[in-house]
C-alpha positions in Angstrom: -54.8 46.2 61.3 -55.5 43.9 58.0 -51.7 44.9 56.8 -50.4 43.9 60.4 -52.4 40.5 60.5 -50.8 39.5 57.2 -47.3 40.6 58.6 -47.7 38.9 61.8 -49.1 35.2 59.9 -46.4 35.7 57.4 -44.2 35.9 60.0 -45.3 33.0 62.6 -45.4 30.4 59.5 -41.9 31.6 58.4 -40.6 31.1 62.1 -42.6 27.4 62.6 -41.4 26.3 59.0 -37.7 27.3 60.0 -38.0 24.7 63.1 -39.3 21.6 61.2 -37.4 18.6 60.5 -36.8 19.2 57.0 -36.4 23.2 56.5 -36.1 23.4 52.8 -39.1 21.2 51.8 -41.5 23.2 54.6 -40.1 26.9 53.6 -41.2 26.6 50.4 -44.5 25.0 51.5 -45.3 28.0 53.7 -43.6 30.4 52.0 -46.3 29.7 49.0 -49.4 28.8 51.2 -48.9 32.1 53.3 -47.8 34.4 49.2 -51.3 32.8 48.4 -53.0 33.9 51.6 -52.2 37.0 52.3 -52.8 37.5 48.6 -56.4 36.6 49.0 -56.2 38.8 52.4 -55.0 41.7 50.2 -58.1 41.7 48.5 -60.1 42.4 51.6 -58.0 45.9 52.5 -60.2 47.2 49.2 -63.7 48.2 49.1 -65.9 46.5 46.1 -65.9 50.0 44.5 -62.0 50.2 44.7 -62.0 46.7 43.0 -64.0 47.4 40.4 -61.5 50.2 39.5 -58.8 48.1 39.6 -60.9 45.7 37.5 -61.5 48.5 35.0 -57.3 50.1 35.1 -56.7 46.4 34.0 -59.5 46.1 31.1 -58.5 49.7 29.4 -54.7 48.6 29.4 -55.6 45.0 28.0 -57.9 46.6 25.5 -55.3 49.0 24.3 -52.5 47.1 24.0 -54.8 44.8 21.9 -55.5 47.4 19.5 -52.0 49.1 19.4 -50.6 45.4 18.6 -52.9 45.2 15.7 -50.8 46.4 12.9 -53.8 46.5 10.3 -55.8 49.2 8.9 -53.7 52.0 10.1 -53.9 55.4 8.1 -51.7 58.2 8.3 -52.8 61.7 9.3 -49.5 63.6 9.5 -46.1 63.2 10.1 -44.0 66.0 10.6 -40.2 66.9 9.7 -38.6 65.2 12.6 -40.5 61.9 12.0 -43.2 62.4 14.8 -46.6 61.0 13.1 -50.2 60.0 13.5 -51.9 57.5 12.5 -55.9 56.4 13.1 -58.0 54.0 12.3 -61.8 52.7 13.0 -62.2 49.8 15.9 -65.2 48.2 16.1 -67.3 49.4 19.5 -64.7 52.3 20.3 -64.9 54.5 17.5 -61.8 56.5 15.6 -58.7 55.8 17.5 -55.4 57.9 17.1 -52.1 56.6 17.4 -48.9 58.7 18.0 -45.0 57.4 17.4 -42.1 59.7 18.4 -39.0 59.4 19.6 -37.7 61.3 22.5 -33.9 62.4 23.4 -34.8 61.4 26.9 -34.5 58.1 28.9 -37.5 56.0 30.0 -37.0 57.1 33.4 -37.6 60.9 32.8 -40.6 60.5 31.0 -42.0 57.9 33.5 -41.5 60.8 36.4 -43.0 63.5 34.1 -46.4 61.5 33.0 -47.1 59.5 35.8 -45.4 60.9 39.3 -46.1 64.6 38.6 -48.9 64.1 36.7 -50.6 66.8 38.3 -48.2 69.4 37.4 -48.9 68.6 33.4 -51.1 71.7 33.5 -47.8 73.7 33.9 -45.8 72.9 30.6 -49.0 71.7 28.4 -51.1 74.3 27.4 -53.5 71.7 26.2 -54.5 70.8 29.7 -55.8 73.1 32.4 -55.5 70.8 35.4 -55.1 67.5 36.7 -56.1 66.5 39.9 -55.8 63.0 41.8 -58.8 62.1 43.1 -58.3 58.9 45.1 -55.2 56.5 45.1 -56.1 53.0 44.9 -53.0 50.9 45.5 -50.0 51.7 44.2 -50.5 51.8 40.5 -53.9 52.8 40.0 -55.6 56.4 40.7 -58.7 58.2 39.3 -57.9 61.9 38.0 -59.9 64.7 37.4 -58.9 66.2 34.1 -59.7 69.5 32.8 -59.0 70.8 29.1 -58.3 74.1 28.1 -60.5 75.5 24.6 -58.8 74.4 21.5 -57.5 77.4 19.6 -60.5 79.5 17.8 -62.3 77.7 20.1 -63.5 75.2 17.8 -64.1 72.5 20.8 -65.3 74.2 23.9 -64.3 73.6 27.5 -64.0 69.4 28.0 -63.1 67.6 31.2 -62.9 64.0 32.1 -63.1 61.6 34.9 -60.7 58.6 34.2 -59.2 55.2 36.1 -55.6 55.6 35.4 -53.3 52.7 35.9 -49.2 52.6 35.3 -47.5 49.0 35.2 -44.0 48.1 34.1 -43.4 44.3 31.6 -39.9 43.9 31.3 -38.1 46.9 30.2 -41.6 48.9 28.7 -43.8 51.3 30.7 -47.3 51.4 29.7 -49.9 53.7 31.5 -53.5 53.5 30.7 -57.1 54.6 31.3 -60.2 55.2 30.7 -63.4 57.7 31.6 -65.3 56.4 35.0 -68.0 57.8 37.2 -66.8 59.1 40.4 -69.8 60.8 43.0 -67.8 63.4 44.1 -66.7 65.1 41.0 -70.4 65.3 39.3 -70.0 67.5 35.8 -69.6 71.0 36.3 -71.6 73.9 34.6 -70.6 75.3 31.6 -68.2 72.3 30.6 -68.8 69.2 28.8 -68.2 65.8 30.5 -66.2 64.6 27.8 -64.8 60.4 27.9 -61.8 59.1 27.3 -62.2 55.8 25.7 -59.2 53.0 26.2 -56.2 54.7 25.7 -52.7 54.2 26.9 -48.8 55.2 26.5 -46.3 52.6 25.7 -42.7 54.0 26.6 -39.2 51.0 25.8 -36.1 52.2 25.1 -35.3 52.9 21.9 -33.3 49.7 20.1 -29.9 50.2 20.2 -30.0 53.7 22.0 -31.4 53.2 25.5 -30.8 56.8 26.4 -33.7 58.0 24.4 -37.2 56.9 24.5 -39.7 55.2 21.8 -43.1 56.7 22.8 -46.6 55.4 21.4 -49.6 56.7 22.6 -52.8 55.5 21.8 -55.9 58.0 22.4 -59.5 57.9 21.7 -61.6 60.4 22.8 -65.3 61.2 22.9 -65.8 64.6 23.3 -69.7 64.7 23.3 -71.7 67.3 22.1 -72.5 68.6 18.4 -68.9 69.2 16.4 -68.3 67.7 13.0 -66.0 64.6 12.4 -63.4 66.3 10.5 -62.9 69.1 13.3 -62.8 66.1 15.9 -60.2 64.8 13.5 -58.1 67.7 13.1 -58.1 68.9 16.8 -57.0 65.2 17.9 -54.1 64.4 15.7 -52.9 68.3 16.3 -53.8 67.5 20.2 -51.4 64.8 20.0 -48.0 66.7 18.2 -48.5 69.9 20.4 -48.3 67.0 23.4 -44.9 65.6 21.7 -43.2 69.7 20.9 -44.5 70.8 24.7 -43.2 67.3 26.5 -39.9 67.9 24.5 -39.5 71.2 25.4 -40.4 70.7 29.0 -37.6 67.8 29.5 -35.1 70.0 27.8 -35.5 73.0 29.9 -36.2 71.0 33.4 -33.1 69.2 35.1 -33.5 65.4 35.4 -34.3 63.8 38.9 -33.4 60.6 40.4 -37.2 59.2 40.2 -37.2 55.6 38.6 -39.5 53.8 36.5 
């Protein structure tokens, strides 16, 4: 009933505006008192709780793209033969952060489709992740996931899942999709697995410069996986977590055909 109210005003104040005396000068006089109100009436179709997730999509993509456009104090960890690499470095009130630069033979578009519009089907081409699940849809860039992660390998870091506010937003000709861990009441932690936290992290895909067929990827992840484990297998787990993700995406693209799904 709210969307239809907004309709109907935005309607009636286009149709009185079109009969006045001087057209032009009143359109745009309505047009941007009624873009104002029905922005303000847009607010009201969300519940506090759903705002404050919006509020919190917004924070962990502002605070990652702040610390992915700080170029200083990066370290790397690896880089491997085809020029994928990670670097990390130590932000003051996150923690270690890990940062991952490839390039894939794949346009922004297919990636976008994979990561974001089938996220839940990850589980079935990564066999770091279990399961996603969508939770609850908040608009129509924002959702809170349910993530589950499979053991690393000689189960070094048990069973991990996480409860994050994802949101996706396009600037210009880059896709970035961000989180972070949230509480949600109806996915309480389970026995037997470790409510892990996923700290600001995002994905930046652009086109790469001069080849807009393929795809510059970034990602950005920092990760508290709770419980007792040493810093340098928490090291060596994430930075591996992060090239398996690159080899298993690649592969995936190559061997599924494209659709018509746009970022």
């Amino acid at each position: 009933l709210k969307h239809q109210a907004v309709l109907a005003l935005g309607q009636e104040l286009n149709r009185r505006a079109l009969g006045g005396p001087t057209p032009s000068t009143w359109i745009n006089q309505v047009r941007r008192r009624s873009s104002l109100l029905g922005s303000r009436l847009e607010e009201t179709l969300y519940s506090d709780q759903e705002l404050a997730y919006l509020r919190q999509g917004e924070e962990a993509m502002q605070t990652a793209l702040d610390i992915l456009g700080n170029q200083e104090g990066w370290k790397k960890e690896t880089q491997q033969a085809n020029g994928d690499k990670v670097l990390s470095k130590v932000v003051p009130d996150v923690g270690k952060v890990f940062r991952l630069e490839v390039v894939v033979d794949q346009p922004m578009e297919r990636l976008y489709e994979e990561l974001v519009e089938r996220m839940e089907a990850m589980g079935e081409w990564n066999p770091n992740v279990k399961e996603i699940k969508i939770l609850q849809k908040i608009g129509k860039d924002t959702v809170i996931t349910h993530e589950l992660a499979a053991e690393s390998a000689g189960n070094l870091v048990g069973p991990r899942d996480f409860v994050s506010v994802r949101c996706a937003k396009r600037r210009g000709s880059t896709c970035v999709l961000a989180g972070m861990a949230t509480q949600f009441g109806k996915m309480p932690e389970q026995k037997g697995v470790i409510r892990a936290e996923h700290g600001p992290t995002c994905m930046v895909l652009r086109p790469l410069a001069g080849s807009p067929s393929k795809t510059k990827l970034t990602w950005l992840l920092s990760i508290d996986l709770k419980g007792w484990l040493p810093k340098t297998i928490i090291n060596q787990v994430l930075s591996q977590t992060q090239v398996d993700f690159a080899n298993h995406l690649r592969k995936h693209l190559e061997s599924s055909p494209a659709s018509e799904a746009r970022c």
